[in-house]
One Martini backbone bead per residue (centre of mass of N, CA, C, O) as a GRO file, in nm:
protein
  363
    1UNK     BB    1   0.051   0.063  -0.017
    2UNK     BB    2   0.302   0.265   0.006
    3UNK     BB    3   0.367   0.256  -0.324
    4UNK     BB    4   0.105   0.363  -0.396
    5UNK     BB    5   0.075   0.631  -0.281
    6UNK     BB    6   0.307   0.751  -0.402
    7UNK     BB    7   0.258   0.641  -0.664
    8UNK     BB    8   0.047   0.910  -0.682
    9UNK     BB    9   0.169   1.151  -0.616
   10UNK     BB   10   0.323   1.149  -0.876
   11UNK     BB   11   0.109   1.155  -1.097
   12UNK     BB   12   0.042   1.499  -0.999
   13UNK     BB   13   0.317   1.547  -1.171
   14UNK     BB   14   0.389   1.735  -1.373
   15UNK     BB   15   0.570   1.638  -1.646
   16UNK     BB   16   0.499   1.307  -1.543
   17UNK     BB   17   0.524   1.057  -1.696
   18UNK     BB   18   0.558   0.696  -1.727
   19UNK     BB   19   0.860   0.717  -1.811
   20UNK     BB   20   0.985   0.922  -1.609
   21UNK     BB   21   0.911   0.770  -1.411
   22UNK     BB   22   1.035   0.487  -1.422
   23UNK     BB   23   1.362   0.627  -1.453
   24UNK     BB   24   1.322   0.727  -1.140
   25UNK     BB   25   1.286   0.483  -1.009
   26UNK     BB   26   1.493   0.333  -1.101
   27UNK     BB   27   1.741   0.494  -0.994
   28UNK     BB   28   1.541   0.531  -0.694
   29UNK     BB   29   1.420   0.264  -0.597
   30UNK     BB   30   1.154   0.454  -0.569
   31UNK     BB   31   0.868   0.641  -0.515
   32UNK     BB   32   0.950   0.739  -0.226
   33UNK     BB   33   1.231   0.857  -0.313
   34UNK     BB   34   1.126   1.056  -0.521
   35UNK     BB   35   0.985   1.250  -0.329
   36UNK     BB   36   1.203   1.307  -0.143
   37UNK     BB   37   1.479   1.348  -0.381
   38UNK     BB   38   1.463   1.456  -0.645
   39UNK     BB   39   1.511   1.767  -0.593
   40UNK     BB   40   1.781   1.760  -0.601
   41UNK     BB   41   1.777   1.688  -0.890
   42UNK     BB   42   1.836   1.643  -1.226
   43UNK     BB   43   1.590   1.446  -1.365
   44UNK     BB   44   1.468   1.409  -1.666
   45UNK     BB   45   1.389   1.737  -1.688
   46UNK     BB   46   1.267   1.840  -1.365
   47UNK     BB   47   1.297   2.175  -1.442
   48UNK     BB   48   1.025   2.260  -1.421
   49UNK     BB   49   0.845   2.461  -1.263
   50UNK     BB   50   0.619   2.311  -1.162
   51UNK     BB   51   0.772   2.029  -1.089
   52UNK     BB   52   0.943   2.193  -0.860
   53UNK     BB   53   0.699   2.266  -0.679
   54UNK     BB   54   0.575   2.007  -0.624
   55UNK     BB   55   0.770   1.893  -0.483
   56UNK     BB   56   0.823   2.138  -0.291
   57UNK     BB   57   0.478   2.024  -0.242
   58UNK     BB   58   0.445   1.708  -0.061
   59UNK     BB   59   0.214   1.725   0.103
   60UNK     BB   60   0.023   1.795  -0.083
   61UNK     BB   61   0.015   1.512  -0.249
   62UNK     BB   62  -0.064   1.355  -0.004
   63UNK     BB   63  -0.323   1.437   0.006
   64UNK     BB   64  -0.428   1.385  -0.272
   65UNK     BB   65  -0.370   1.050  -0.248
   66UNK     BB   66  -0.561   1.003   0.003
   67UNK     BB   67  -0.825   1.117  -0.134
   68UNK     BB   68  -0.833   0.917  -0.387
   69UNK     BB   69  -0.856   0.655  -0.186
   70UNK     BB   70  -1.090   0.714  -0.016
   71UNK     BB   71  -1.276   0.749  -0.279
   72UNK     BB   72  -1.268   0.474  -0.378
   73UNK     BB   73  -1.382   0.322  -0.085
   74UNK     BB   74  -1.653   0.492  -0.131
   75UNK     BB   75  -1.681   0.363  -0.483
   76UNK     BB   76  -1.573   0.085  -0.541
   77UNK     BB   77  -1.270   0.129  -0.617
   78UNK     BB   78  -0.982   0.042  -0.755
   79UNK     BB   79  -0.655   0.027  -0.698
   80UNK     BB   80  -0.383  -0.023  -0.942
   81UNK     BB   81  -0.080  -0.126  -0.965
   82UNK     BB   82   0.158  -0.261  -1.158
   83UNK     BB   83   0.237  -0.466  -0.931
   84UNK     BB   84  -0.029  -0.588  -0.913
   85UNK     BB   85  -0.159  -0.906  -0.986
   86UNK     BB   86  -0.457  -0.741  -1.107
   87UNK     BB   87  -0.312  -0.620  -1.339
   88UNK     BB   88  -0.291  -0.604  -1.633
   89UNK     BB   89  -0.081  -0.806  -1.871
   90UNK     BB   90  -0.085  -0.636  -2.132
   91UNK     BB   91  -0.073  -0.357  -2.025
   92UNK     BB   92   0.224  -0.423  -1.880
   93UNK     BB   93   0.389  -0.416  -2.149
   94UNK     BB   94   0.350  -0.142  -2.210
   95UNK     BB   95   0.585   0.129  -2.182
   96UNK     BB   96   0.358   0.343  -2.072
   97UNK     BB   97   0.234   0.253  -1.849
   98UNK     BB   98   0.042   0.297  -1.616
   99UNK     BB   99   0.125   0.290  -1.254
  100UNK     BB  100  -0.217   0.381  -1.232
  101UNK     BB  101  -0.552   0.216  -1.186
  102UNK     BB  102  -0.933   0.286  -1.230
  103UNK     BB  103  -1.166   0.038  -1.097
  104UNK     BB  104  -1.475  -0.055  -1.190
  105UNK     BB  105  -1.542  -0.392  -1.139
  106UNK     BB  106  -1.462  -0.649  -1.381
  107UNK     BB  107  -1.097  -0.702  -1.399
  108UNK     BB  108  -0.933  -0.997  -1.498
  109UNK     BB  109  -0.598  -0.981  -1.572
  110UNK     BB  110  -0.670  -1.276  -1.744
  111UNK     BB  111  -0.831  -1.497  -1.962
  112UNK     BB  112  -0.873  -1.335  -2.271
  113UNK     BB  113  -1.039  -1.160  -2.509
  114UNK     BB  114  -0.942  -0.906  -2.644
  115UNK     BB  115  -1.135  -0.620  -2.839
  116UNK     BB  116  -1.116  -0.318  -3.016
  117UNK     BB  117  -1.346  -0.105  -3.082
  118UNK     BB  118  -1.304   0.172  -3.340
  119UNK     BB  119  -1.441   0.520  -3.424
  120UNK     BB  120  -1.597   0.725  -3.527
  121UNK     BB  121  -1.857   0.969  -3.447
  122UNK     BB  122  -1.940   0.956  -3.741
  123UNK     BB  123  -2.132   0.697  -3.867
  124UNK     BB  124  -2.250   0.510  -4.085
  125UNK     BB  125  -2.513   0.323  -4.161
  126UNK     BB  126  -2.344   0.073  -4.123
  127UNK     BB  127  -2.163   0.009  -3.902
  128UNK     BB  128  -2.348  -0.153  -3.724
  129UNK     BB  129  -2.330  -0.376  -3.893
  130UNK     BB  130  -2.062  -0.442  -3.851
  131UNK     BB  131  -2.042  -0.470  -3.543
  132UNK     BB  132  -2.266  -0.699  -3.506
  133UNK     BB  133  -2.126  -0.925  -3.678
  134UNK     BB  134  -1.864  -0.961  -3.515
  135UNK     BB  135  -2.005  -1.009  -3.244
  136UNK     BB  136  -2.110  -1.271  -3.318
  137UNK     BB  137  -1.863  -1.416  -3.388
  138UNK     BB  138  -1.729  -1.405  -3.074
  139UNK     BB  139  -1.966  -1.574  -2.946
  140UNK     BB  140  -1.726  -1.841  -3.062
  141UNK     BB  141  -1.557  -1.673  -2.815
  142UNK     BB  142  -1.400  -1.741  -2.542
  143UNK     BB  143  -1.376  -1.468  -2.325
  144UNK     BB  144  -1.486  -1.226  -2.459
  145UNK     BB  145  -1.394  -0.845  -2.451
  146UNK     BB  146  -1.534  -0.543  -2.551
  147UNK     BB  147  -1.339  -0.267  -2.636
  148UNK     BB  148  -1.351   0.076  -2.531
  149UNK     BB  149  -1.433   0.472  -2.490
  150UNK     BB  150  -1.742   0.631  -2.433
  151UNK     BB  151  -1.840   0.743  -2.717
  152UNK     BB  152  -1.911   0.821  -2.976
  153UNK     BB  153  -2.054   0.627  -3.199
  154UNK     BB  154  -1.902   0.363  -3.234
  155UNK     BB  155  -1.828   0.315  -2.945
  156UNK     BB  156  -2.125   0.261  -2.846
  157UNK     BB  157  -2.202   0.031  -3.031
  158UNK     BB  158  -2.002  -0.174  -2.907
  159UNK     BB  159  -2.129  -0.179  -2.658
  160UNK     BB  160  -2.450  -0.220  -2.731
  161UNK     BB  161  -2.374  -0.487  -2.828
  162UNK     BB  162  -2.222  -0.604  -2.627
  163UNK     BB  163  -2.493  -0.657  -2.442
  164UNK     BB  164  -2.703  -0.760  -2.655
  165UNK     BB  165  -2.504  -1.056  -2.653
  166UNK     BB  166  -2.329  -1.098  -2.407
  167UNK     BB  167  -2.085  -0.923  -2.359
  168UNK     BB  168  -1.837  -0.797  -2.233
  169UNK     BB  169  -1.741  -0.474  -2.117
  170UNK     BB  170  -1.486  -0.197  -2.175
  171UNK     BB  171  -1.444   0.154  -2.055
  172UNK     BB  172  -1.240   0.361  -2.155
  173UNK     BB  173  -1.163   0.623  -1.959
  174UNK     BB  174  -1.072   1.016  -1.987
  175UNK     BB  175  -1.195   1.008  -1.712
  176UNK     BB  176  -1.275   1.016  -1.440
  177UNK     BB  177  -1.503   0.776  -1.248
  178UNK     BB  178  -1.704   0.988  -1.152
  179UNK     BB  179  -1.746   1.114  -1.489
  180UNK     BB  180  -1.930   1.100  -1.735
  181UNK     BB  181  -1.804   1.073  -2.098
  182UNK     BB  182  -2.082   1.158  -2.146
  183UNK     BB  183  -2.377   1.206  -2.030
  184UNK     BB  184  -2.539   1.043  -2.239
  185UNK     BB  185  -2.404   0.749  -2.111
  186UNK     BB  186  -2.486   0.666  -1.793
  187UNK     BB  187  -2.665   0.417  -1.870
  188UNK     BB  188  -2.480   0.248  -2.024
  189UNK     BB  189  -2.222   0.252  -1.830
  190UNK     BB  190  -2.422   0.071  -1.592
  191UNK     BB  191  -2.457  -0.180  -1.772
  192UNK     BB  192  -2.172  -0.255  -1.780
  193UNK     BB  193  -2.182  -0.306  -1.459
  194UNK     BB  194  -2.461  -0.473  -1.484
  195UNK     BB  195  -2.275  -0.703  -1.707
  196UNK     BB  196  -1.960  -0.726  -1.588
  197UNK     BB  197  -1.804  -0.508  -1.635
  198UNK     BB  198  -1.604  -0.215  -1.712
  199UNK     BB  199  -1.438   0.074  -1.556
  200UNK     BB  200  -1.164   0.264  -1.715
  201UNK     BB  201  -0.869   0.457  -1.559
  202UNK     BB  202  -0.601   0.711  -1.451
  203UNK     BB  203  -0.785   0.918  -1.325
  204UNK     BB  204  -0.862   1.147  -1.119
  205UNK     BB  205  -1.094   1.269  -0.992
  206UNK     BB  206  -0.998   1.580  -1.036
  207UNK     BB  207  -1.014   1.588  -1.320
  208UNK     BB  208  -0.947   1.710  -1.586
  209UNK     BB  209  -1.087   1.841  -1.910
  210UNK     BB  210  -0.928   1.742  -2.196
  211UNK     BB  211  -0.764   1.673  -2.507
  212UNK     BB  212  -0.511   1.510  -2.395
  213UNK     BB  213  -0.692   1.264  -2.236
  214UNK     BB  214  -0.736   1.081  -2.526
  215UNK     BB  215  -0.444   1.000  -2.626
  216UNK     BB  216  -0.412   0.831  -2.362
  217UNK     BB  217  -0.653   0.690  -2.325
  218UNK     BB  218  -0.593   0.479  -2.634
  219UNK     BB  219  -0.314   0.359  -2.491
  220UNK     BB  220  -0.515   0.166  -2.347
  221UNK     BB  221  -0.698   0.036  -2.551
  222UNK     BB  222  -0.460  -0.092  -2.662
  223UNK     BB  223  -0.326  -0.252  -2.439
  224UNK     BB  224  -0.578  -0.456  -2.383
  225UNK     BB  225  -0.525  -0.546  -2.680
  226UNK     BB  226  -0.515  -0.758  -2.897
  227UNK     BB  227  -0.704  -0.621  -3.089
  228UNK     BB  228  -0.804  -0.377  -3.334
  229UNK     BB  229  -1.126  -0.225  -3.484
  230UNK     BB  230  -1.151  -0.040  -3.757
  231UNK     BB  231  -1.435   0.060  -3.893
  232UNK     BB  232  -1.429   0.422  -3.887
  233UNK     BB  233  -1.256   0.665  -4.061
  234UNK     BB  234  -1.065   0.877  -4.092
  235UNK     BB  235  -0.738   1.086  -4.147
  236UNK     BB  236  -0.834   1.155  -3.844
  237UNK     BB  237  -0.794   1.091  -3.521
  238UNK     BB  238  -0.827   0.885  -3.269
  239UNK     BB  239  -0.802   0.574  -3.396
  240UNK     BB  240  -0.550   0.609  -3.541
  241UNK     BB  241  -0.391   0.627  -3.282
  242UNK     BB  242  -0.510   0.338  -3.193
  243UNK     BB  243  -0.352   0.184  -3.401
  244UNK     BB  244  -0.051   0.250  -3.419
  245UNK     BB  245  -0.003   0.179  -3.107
  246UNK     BB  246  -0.107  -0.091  -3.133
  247UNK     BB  247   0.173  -0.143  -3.371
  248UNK     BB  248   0.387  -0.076  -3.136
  249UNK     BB  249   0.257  -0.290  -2.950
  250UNK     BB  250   0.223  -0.567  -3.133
  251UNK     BB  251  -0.050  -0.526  -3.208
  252UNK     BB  252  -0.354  -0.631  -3.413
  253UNK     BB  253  -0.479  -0.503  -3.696
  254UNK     BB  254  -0.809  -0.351  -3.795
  255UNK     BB  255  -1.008  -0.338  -4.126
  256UNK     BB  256  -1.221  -0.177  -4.334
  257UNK     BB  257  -1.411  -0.125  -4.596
  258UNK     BB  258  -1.501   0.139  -4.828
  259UNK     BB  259  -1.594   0.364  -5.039
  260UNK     BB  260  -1.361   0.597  -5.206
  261UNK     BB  261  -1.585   0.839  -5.132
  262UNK     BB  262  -1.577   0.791  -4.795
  263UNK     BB  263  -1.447   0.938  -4.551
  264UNK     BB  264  -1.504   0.722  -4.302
  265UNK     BB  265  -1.299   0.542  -4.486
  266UNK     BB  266  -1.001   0.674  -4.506
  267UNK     BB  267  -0.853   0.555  -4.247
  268UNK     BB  268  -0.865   0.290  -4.347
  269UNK     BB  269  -0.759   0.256  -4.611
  270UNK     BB  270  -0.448   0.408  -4.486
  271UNK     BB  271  -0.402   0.135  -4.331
  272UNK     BB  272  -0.444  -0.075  -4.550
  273UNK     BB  273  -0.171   0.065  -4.712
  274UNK     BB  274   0.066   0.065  -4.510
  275UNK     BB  275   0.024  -0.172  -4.319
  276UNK     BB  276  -0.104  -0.155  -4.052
  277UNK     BB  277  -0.355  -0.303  -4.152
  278UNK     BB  278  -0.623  -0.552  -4.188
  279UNK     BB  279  -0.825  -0.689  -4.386
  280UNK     BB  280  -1.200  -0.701  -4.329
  281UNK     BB  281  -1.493  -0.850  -4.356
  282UNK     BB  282  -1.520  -1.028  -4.090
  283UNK     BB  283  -1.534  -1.178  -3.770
  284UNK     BB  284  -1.373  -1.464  -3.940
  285UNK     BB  285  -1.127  -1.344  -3.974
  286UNK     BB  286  -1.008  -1.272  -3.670
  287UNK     BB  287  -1.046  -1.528  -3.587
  288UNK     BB  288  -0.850  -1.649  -3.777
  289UNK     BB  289  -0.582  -1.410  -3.737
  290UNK     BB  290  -0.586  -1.509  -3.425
  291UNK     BB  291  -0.646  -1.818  -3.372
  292UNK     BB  292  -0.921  -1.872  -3.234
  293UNK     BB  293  -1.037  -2.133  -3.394
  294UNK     BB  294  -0.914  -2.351  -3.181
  295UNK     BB  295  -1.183  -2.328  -2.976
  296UNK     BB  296  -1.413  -2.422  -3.176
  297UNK     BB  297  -1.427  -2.739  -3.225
  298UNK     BB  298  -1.708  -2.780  -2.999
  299UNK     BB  299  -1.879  -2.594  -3.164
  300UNK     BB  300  -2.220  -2.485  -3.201
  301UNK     BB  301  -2.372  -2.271  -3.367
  302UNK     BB  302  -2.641  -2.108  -3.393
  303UNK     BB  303  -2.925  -2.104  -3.601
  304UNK     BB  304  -3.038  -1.883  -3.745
  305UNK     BB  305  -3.342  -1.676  -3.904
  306UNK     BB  306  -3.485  -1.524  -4.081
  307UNK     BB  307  -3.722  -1.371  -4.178
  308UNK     BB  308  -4.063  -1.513  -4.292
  309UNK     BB  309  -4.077  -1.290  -4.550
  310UNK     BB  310  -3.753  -1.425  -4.620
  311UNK     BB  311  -3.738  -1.738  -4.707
  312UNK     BB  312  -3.766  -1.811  -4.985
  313UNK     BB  313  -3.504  -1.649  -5.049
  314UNK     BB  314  -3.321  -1.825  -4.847
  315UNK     BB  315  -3.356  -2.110  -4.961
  316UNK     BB  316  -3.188  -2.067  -5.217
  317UNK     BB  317  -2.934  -2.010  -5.023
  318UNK     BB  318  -2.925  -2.313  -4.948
  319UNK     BB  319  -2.938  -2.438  -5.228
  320UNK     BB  320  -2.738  -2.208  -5.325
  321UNK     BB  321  -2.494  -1.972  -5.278
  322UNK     BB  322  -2.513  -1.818  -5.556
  323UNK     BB  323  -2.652  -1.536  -5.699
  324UNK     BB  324  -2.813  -1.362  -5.949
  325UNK     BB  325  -3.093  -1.130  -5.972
  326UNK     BB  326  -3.181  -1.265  -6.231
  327UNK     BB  327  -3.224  -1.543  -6.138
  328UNK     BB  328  -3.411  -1.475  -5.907
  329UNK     BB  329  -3.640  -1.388  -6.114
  330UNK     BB  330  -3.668  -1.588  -6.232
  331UNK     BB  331  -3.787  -1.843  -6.028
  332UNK     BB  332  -4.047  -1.655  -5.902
  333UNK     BB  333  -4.115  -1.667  -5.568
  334UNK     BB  334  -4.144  -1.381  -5.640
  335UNK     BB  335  -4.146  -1.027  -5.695
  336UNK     BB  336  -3.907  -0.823  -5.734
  337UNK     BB  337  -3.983  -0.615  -5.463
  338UNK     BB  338  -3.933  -0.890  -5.256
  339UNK     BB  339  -3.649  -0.917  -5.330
  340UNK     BB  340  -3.500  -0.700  -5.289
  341UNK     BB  341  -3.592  -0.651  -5.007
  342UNK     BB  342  -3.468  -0.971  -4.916
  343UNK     BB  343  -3.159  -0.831  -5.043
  344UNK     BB  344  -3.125  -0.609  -4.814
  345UNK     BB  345  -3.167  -0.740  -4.603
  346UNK     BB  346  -2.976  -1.003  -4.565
  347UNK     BB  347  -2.726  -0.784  -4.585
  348UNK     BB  348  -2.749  -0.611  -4.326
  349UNK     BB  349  -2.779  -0.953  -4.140
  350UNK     BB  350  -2.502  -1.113  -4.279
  351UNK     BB  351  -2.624  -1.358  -4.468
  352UNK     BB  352  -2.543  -1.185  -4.717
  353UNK     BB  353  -2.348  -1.089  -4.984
  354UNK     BB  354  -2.172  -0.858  -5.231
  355UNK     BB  355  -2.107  -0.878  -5.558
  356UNK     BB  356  -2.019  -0.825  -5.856
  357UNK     BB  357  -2.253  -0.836  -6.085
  358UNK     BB  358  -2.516  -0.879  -5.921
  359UNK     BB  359  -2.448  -1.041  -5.665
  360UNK     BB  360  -2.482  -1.338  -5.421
  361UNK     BB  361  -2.366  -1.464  -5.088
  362UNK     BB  362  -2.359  -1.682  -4.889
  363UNK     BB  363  -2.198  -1.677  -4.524
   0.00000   0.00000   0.00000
């Protein structure tokens, strides 16, 4: 408790982020050598004038990081050090990996398949259709995990189709614990941990809120994931740095496809031409590409079944994988009307895609 409480205290010092710190520690040996005696050296750049006062006034930062422990104990939330054993082990890989972080719920050390969902604020209308089919594919792998970032747009839809889907699901959030932001997602964060999930935070309850907290935020939801899942994005934004991030830090990065003229899908595009991301069609392409297809021996995915208005066109499409729209109509089973309805819904739920040549396949 001794180390946690130092290193809190270190925290709150300006312009002392986690690589500084760990290299300070290295140095003098523990946290607690660190708040007593770096003021007397110049070390790794600590000679800014915040940096120096604060060091200066060691009083303030201890009742500072008393109160954040106090604040944790009365709203049942975890304070993690680095070294504690139910730290996450995949966060704890990276270099730059937070010292301390506060868990609000369930977030077991190791045990999981984590997969990062993230993308634009502004997704078009196929997103969620996207989200939706990838994540009913994690349903047949154990103990799978999505986290995301509790922002609007895509982070929103991750959340929410896990949610409905019944996984397990973490929000990493860039304000402290004490704060929902967006505050109009107060209550789907509530079910985050209402259905077994977590929040996960690095600052503490009184941290502001400020632009420069979402790119710290973005390198926790890499650092806890096995792959990050680029839904949708521009060649700006959140999403980018955390794909980045995630291929520096050696997870694998995957990335959807968009039409040429979409710009929500520019930084998908950007991705997969630099060789950043892998092109994913569907969710069985990551379960593919991460092996994690190897614990599905035994299983055996329950069987969908489309709407039963569109029926008879599914029907067709059990009985021979790919048709063309032309093929469809000659068999007359419906009238044309009725089929394009049934071959938009069925594209829209999975069932099927479309390949060029206004052709159709069973997936």
């Amino acid at each position: 408790m001794e180390a946690l409480f130092y290193t809190l205290c270190l925290q709150h010092i300006p312009h002392l982020g986690p690589l500084k710190m760990a290299a300070l520690i290295d140095q003098m040996g523990s946290a607690k050598n660190v708040l007593l005696f770096a003021r007397q050296h110049q070390y790794y750049g600590l000679n800014t004038f915040e940096t120096r006062a604060a060091f200066n006034n060691r009083d303030a930062l201890m009742q500072i990081a008393e109160a954040e422990l106090t604040w944790a104990r009365k709203n049942q939330i975890n304070v993690i050090g680095l070294e504690d054993p139910s730290y996450p082990l995949l966060l704890k890989q990276i270099p730059d990996a937070p010292y301390v972080i506060f868990v609000k719920g369930h977030l077991p050390p190791s045990g999981q398949h984590t997969l990062a969902l993230v993308g634009t604020r502004r997704p078009s209308d196929r997103a969620n259709g996207h989200v939706k089919q990838i994540l009913q594919a994690m349903q047949q792998v154990q103990n799978t995990v999505v986290i995301s970032g509790l922002a609007f747009g895509v982070d929103r839809m991750a959340h929410e189709q896990a949610l409905t889907l019944k996984l397990p699901t973490w929000a990493v959030m860039g304000t402290g614990l004490n704060t929902v932001y967006p505050a109009l997602h107060r209550a789907l964060a509530h079910s985050i941990l209402d259905q077994g999930g977590a929040w996960i935070s690095e600052q503490g309850h009184k941290s502001e809120l400020h632009p420069g907290i979402f790119p710290k935020r973005n390198r926790i939801i890499s650092g806890l994931s096995e792959a990050v899942v680029v839904i949708e994005s521009t060649c700006k934004g959140g999403s980018m740095i955390t794909a980045r991030l995630a291929q520096e830090y050696n997870r694998e990065v995957f990335a959807l496809c968009g039409r040429p003229d979409d710009s929500t899908a520019s930084g998908c595009h950007a991705l997969i031409k630099n060789h950043t991301a892998q092109l994913i069609e569907s969710g069985q392409d990551i379960i593919q590409a991460m092996q994690w297809n190897k614990i599905l021996q035994n299983y055996n995915p329950p069987q969908r079944e489309p709407h039963l208005t569109f029926k008879n066109i599914w029907n067709l499409f059990l009985k021979q994988d790919c048709w063309s729209i032309e093929a469809l109509y000659d068999t007359e089973v419906e009238n044309a009307a009725t089929i394009a309805e049934a071959l938009f819904y069925l594209e829209s739920e999975y069932f099927i895609k479309s390949l060029p040549g206004a052709r159709f396949q069973r997936m």
